[in-house]
Backbone bond lengths (Angstrom), bond angles and torsions (degrees), N, CA, C in turn:
res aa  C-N    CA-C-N  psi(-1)  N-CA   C-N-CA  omega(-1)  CA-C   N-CA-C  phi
1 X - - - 1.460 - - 1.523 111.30 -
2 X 1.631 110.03 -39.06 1.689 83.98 -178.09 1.104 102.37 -110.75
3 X 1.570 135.03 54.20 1.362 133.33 140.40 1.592 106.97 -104.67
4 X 1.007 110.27 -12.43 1.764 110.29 161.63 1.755 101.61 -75.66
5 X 1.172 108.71 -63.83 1.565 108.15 -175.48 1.329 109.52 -39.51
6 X 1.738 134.36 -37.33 1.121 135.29 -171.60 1.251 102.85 -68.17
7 X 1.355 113.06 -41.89 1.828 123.06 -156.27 1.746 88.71 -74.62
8 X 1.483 112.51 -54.37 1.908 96.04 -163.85 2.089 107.05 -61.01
9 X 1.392 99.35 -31.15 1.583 92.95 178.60 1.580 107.47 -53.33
10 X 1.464 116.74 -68.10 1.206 121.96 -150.51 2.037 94.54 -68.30
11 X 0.850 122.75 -24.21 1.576 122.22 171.73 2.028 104.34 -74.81
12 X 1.295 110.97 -21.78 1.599 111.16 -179.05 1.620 99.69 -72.43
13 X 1.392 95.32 -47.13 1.530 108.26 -154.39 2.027 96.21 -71.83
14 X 1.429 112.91 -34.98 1.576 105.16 175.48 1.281 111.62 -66.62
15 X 1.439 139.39 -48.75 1.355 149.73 -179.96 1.397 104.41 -44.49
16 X 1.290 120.84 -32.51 1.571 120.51 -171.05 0.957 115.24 -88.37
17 X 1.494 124.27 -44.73 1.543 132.84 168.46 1.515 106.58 -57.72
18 X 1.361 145.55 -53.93 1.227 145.40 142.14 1.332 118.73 1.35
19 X 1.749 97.51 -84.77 1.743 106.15 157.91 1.291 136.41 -14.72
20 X 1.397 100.16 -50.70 1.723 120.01 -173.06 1.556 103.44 -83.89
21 X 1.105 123.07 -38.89 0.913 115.54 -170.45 1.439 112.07 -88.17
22 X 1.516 144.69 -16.84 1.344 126.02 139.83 1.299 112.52 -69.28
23 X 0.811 161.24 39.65 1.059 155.39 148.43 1.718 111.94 -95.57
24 X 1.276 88.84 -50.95 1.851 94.00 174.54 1.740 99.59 -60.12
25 X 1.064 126.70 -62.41 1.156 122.60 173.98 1.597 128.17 -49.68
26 X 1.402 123.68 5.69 1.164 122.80 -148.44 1.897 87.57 -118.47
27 X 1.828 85.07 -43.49 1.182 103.36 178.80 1.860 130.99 -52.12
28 X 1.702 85.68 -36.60 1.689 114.54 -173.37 1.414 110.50 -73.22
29 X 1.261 107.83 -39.07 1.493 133.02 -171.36 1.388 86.55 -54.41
30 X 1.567 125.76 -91.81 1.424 162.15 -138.67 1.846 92.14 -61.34
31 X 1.425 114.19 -23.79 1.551 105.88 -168.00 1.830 96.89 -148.80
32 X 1.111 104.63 79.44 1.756 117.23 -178.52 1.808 92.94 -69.82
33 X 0.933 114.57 164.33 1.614 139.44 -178.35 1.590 110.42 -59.88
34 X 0.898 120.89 120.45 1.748 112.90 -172.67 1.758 98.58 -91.52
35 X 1.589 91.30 135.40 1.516 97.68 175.89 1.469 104.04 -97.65
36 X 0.837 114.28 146.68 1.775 136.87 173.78 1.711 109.59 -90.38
37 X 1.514 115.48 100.66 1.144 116.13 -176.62 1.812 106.38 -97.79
38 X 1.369 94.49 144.43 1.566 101.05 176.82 1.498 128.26 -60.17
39 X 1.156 126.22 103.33 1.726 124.98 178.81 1.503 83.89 -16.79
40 X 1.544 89.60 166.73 1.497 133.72 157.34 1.255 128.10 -95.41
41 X 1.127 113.73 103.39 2.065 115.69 -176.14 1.926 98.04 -42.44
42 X 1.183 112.99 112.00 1.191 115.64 164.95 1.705 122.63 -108.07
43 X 1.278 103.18 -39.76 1.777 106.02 165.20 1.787 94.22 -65.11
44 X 1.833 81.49 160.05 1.306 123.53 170.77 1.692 120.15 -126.69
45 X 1.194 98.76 179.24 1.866 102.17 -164.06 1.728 100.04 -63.00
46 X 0.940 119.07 112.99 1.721 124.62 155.24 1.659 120.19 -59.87
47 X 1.363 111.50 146.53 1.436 109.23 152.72 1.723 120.81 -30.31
48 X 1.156 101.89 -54.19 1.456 128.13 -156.22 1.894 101.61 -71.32
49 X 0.873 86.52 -61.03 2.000 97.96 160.82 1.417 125.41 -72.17
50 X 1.072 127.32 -14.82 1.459 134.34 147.25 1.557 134.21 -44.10
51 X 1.849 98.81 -62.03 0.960 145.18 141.18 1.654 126.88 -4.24
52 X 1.702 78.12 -98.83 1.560 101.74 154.38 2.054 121.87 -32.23
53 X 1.067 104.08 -44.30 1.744 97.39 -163.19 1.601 107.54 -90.84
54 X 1.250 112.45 169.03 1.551 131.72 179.72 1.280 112.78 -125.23
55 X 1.232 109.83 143.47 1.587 117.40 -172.08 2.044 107.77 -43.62
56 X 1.410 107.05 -40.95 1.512 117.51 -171.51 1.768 99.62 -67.18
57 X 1.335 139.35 -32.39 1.126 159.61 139.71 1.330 106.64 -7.92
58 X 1.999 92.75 -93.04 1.771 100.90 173.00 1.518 118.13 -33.87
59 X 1.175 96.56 -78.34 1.909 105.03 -178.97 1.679 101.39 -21.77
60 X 1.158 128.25 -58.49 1.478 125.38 -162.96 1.595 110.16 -78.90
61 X 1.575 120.21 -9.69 1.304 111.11 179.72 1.575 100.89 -88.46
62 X 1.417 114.81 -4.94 1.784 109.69 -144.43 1.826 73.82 -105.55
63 X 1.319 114.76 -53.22 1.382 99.02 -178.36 1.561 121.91 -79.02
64 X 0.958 124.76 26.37 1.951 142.97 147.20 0.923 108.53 -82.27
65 X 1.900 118.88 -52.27 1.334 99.86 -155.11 1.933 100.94 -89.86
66 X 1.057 99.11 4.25 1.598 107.48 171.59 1.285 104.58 -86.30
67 X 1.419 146.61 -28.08 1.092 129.35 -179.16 1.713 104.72 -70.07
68 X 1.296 108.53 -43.85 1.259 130.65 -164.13 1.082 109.17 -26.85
69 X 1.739 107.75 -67.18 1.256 148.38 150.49 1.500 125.59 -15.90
70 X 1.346 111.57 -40.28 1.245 122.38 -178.38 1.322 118.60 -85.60
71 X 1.121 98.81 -24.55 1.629 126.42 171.49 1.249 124.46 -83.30
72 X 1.940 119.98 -11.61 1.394 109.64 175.79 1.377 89.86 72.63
73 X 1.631 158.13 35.36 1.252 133.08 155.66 1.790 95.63 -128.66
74 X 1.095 104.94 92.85 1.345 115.77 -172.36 1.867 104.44 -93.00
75 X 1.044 111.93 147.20 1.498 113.94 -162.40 1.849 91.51 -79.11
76 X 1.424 96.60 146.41 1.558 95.67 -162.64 1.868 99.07 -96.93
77 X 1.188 119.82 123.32 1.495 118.40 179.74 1.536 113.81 -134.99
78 X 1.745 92.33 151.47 1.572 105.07 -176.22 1.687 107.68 -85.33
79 X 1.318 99.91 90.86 1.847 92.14 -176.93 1.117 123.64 -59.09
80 X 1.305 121.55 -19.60 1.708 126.54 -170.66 1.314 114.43 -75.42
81 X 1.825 92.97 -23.96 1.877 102.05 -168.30 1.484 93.38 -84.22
82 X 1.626 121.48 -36.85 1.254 127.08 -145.91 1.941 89.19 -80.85
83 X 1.233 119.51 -30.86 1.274 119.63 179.63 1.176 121.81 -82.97
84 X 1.652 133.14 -12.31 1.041 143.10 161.83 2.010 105.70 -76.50
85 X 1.219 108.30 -20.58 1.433 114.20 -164.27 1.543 111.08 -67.39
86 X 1.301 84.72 -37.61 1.445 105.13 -145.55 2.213 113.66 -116.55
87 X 1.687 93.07 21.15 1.148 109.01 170.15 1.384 120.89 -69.29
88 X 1.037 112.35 -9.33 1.918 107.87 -176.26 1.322 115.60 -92.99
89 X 1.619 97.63 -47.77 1.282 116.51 -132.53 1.815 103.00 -134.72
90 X 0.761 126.30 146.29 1.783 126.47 -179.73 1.507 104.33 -133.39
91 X 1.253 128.23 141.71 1.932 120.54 169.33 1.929 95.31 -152.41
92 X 1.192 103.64 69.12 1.856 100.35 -175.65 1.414 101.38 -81.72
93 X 1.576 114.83 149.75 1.280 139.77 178.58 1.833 111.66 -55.48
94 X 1.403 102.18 -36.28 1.730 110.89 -169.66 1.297 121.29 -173.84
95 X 0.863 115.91 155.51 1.602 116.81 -179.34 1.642 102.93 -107.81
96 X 1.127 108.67 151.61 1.871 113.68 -161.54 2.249 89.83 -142.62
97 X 0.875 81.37 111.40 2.076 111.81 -176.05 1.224 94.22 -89.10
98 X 1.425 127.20 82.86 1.759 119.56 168.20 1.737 99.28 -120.73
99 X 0.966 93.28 164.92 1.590 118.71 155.01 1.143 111.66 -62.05
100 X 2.015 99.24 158.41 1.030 95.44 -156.77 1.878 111.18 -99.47
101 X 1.249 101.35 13.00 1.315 120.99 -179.32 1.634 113.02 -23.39
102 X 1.006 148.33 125.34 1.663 151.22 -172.35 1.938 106.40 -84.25
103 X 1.536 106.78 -21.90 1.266 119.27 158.38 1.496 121.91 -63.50
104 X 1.415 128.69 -8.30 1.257 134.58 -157.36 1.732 110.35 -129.38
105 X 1.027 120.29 44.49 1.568 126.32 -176.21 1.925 117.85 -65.01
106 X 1.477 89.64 85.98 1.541 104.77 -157.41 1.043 113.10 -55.90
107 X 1.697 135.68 -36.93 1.203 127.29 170.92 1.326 120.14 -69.92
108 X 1.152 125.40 -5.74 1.597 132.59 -170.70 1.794 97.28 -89.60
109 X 1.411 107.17 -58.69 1.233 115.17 174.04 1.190 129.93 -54.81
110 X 1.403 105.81 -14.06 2.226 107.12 162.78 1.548 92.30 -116.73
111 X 1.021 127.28 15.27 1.642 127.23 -166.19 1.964 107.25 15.42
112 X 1.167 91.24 102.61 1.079 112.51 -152.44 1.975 103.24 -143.15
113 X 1.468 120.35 136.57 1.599 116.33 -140.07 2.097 86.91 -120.76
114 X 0.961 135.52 158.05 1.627 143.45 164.46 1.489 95.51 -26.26
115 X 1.606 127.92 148.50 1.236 135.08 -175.06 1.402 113.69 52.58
116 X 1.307 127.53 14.39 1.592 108.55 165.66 1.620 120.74 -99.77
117 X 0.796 96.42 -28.50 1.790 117.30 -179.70 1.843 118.17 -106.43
118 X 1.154 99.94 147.12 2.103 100.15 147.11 1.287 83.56 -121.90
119 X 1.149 101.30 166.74 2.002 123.67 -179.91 1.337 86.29 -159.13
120 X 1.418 93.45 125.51 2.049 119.99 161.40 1.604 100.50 -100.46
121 X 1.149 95.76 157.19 2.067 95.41 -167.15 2.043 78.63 -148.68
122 X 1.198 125.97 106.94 1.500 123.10 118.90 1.505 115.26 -107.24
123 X 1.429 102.24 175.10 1.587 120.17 172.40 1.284 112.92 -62.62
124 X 1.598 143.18 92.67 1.123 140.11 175.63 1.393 105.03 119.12
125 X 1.368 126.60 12.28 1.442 132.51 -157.66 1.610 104.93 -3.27
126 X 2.086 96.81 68.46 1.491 103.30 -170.53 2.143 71.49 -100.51
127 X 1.728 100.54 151.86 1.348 142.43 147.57 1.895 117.87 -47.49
128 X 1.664 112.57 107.68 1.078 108.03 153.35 1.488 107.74 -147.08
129 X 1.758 99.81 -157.23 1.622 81.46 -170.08 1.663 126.68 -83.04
130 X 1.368 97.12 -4.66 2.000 100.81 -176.01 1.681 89.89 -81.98
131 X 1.291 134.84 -32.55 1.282 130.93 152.43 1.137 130.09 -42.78
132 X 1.422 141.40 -77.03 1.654 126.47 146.62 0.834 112.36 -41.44
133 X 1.325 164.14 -74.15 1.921 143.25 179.91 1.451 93.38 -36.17
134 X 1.145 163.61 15.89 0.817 140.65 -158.36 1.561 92.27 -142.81
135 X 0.834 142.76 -58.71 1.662 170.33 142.33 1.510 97.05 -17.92
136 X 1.623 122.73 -62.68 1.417 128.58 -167.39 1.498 89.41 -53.49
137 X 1.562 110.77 -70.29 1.766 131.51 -163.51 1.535 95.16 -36.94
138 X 1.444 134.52 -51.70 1.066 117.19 174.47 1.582 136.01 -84.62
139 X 1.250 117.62 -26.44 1.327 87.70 170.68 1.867 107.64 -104.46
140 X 1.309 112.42 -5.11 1.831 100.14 172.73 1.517 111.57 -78.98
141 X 1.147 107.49 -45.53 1.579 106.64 179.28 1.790 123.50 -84.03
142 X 1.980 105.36 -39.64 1.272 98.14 -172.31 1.945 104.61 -98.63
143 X 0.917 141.06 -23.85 1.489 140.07 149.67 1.603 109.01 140.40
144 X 1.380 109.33 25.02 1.279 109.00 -179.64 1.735 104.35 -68.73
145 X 1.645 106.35 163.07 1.331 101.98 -165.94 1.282 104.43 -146.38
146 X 1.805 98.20 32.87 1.842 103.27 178.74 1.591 100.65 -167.81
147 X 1.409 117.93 146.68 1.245 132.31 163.83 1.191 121.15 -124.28
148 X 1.461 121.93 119.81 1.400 118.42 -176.23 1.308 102.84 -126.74
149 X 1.372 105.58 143.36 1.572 105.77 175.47 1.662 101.47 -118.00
150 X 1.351 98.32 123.54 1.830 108.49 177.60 1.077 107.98 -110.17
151 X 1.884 101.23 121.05 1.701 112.94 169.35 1.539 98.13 -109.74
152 X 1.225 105.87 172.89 1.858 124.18 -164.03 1.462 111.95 -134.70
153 X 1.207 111.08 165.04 1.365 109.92 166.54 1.524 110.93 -82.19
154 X 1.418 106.17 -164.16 1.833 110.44 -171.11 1.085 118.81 14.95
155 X 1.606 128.44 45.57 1.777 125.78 -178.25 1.467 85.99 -96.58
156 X 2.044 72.45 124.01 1.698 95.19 172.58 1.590 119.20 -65.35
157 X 1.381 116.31 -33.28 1.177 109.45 171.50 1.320 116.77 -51.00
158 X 1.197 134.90 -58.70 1.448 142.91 -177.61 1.405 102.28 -46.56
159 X 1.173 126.99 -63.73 1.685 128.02 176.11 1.511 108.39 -56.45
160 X 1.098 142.75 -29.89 1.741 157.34 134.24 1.381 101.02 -15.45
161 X 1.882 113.30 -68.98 1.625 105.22 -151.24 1.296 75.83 -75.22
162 X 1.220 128.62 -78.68 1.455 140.19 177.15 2.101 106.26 30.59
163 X 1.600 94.79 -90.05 1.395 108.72 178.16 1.860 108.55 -68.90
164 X 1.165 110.09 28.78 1.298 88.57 173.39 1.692 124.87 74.10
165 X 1.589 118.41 -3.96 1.422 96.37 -163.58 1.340 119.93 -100.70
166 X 1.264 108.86 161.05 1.583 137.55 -143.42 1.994 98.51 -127.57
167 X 1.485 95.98 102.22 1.751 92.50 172.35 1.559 93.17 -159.22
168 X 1.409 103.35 118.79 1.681 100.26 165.47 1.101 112.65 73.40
169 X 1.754 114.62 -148.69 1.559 117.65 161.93 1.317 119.61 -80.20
170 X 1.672 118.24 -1.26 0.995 112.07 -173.68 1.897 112.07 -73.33
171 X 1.485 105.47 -7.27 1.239 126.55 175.67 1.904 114.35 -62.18
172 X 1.132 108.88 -33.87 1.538 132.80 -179.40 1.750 106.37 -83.17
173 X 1.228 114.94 -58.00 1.418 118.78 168.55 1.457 113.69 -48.01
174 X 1.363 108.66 -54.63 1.415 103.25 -174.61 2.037 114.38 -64.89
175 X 0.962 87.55 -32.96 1.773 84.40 172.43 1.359 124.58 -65.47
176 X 1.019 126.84 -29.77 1.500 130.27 176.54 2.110 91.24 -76.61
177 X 0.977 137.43 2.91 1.561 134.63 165.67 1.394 115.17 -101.85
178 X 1.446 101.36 -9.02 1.767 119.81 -179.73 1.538 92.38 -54.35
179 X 1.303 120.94 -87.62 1.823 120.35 177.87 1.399 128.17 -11.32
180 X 1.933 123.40 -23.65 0.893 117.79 -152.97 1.816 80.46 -107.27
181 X 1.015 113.79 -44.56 1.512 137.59 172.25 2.539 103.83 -29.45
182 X 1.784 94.17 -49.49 1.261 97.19 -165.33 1.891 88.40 -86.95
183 X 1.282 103.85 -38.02 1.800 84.92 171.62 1.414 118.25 -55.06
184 X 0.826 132.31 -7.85 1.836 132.83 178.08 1.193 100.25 -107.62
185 X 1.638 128.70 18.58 2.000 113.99 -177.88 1.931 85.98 -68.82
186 X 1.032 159.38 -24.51 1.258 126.11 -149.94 1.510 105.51 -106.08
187 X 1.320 114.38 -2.06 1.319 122.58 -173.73 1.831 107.95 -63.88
188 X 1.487 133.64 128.59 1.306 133.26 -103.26 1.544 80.50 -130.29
189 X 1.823 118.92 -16.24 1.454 112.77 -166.47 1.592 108.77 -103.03
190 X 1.144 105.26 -158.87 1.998 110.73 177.37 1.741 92.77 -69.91
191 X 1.318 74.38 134.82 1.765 101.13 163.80 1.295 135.29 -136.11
192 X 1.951 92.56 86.17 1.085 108.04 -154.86 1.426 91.95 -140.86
193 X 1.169 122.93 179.28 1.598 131.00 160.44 1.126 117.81 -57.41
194 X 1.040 125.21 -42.74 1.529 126.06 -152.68 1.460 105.63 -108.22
195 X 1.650 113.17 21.39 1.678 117.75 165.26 1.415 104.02 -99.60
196 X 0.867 121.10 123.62 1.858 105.56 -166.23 1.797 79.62 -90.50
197 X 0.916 146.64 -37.23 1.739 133.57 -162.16 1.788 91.28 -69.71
198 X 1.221 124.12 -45.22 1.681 108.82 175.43 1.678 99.80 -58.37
199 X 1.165 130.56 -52.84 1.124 136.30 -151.90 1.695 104.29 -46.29
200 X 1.499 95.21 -56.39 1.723 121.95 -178.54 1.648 102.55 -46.50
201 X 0.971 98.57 -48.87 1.476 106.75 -170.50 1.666 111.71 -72.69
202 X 0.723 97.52 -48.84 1.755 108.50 169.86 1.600 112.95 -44.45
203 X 1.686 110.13 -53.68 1.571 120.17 -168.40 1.428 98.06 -65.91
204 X 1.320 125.76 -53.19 1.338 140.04 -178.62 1.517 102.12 -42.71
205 X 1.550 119.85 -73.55 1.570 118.19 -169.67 1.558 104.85 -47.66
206 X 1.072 132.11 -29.28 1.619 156.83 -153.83 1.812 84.31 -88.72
207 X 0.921 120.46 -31.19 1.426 110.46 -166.86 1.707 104.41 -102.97
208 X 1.040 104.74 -20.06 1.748 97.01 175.65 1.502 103.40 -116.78
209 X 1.442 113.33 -10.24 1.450 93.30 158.75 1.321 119.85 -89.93
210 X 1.326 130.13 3.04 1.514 121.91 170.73 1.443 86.91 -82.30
211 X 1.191 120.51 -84.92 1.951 129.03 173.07 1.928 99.94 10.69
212 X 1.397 98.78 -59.31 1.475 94.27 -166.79 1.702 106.73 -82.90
213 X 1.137 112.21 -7.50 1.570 114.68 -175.48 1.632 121.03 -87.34
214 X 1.821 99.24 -23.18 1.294 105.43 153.33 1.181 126.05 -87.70
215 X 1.181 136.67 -19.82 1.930 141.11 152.72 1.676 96.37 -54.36
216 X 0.961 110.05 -24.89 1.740 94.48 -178.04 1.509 123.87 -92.58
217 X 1.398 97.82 -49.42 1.501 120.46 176.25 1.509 108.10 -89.21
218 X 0.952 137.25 21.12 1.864 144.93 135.35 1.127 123.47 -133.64
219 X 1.190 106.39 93.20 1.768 108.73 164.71 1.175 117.91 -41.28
220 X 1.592 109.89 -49.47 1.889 105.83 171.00 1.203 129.90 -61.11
221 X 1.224 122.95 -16.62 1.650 109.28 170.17 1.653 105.12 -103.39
222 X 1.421 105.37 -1.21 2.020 92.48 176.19 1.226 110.50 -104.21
223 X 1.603 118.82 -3.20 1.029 124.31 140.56 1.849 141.58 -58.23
224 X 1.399 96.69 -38.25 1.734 121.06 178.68 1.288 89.58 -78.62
225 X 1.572 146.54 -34.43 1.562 141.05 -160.34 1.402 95.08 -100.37
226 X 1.139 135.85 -32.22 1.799 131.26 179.76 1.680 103.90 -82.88
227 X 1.502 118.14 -7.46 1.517 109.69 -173.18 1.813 84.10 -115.26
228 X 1.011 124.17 -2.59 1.543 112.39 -179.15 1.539 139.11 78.60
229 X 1.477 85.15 26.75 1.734 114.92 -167.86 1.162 99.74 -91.58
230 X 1.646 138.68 -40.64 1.508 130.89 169.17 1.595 100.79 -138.21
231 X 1.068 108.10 -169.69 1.213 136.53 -152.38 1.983 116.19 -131.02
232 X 1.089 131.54 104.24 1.779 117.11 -159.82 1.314 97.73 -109.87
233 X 1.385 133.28 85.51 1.274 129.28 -169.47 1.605 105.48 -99.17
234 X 1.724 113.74 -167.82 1.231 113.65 -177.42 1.753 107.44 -163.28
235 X 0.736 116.50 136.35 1.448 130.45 -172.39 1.602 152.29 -124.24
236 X 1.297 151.18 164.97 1.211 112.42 -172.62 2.108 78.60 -140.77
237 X 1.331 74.20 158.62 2.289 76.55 171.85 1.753 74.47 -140.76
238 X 1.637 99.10 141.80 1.309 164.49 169.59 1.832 103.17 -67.05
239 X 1.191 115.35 77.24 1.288 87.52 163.16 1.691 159.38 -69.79
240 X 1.501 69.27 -3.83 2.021 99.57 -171.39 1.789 88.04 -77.63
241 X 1.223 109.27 -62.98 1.176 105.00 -145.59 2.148 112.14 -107.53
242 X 1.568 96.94 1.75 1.456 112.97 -176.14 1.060 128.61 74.26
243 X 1.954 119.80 2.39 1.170 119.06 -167.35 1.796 122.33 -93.05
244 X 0.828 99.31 128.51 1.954 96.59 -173.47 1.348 93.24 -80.32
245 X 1.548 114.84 133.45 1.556 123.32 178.41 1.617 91.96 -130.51
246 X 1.307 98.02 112.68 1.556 113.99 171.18 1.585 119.34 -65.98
247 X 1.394 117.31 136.52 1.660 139.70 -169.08 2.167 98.91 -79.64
248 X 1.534 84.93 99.90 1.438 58.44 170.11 1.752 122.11 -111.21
């Protein structure tokens, strides 16, 4: 008799622990862990924050939001709000002069939200004049307080002026890249398209000789850059690896 009595306890006492334990599980199930998702950037650039920043400023948000970028942690935003925000009124940090390459998604690459930027896009992010009118309009009139000109790797244009070719207007475009072409006469290797180290070198001269073509060909912004109102920088983005490495 009391080795039965032992046996129904110790069988009471398993059934219960059992018990308890769906129950805890029943419990866990019914109420999983709440994740905490990150707001949505819904403001946009203010007067007042415009204002507020300095060209040395910009530069350091553009290379954050480039790391960001590199990282796949892109700042998460409500575009619908940010486009309703920003119907009146515009106050962007800088204007960014790239090519028009489809490899080169400029706001992604400073991760950057509606109202922070203007971006001009030709083929060769070569310099003319609807380009400076365009450049002035933003930072003399609208309050930008930076100019960057972004060149890339594998830009077809550059491999274009490169070989010489001649089609259309694309014949006219490519000549204004001619200059960047005679800054590389001393370069010692093949100079051809298909050297990508001439190539590099080519996009680069292309990037500080436009740089210097707008200090030349606008008095108003080499004026705003000698009084310390913006900043005329120049740059290169990485296509392998996404990283913008600034010309200094």
């Amino acid at each position: 008799m009391k080795t039965n009595f032992k046996i129904l306890v110790t069988l009471s006492c398993f059934i219960a622990v059992i018990s308890c334990t769906d129950k805890n599980q029943d419990k866990n199930s019914t109420n999983p862990p709440k994740v905490v998702e990150t707001p949505l950037v819904e403001t946009v650039l203010s007067a007042e924050d415009q204002a507020a920043l300095t060209p040395e400023l910009i530069i350091q948000s553009l290379k954050d939001g480039n790391q960001r970028f590199r990282n796949n942690d892109l700042t998460p935003r409500n575009r619908s709000s940010q486009i309703k925000n920003s119907t009146l009124s515009q106050y962007p940090k800088a204007i960014i002069h790239s090519c028009i390459d489809s490899r080169v998604p400029v706001e992604d690459v400073f991760d950057r939200g509606i109202g922070d930027l203007f971006v001009g896009r030709v083929a060769g992010n070569i310099i003319n004049e609807d380009i400076l009118g365009s450049m002035e309009y933003a930072c003399k009139v609208a309050g930008a307080k930076l100019i960057l000109v972004l060149g890339h790797e594998h830009c077809g244009a550059i491999k274009s002026a490169i070989d010489g070719v001649e089609l259309g207007n694309i014949t006219a475009l490519l000549s204004k890249i001619k200059p960047a072409i005679d800054m590389a006469a001393e370069y010692e290797g093949e100079k051809t398209a298909s050297n990508q180290e001439y190539i590099e070198l080519v996009s680069k001269s292309n990037v500080i000789n436009n740089m210097n073509e707008i200090r030349t060909s606008s008095p108003i912004l080499k004026a705003m850059e000698d009084n310390g109102e913006i900043d005329i920088l120049g740059a290169m983005y990485d296509m392998t690896t996404g990283e913008v490495v600034f010309i200094d």
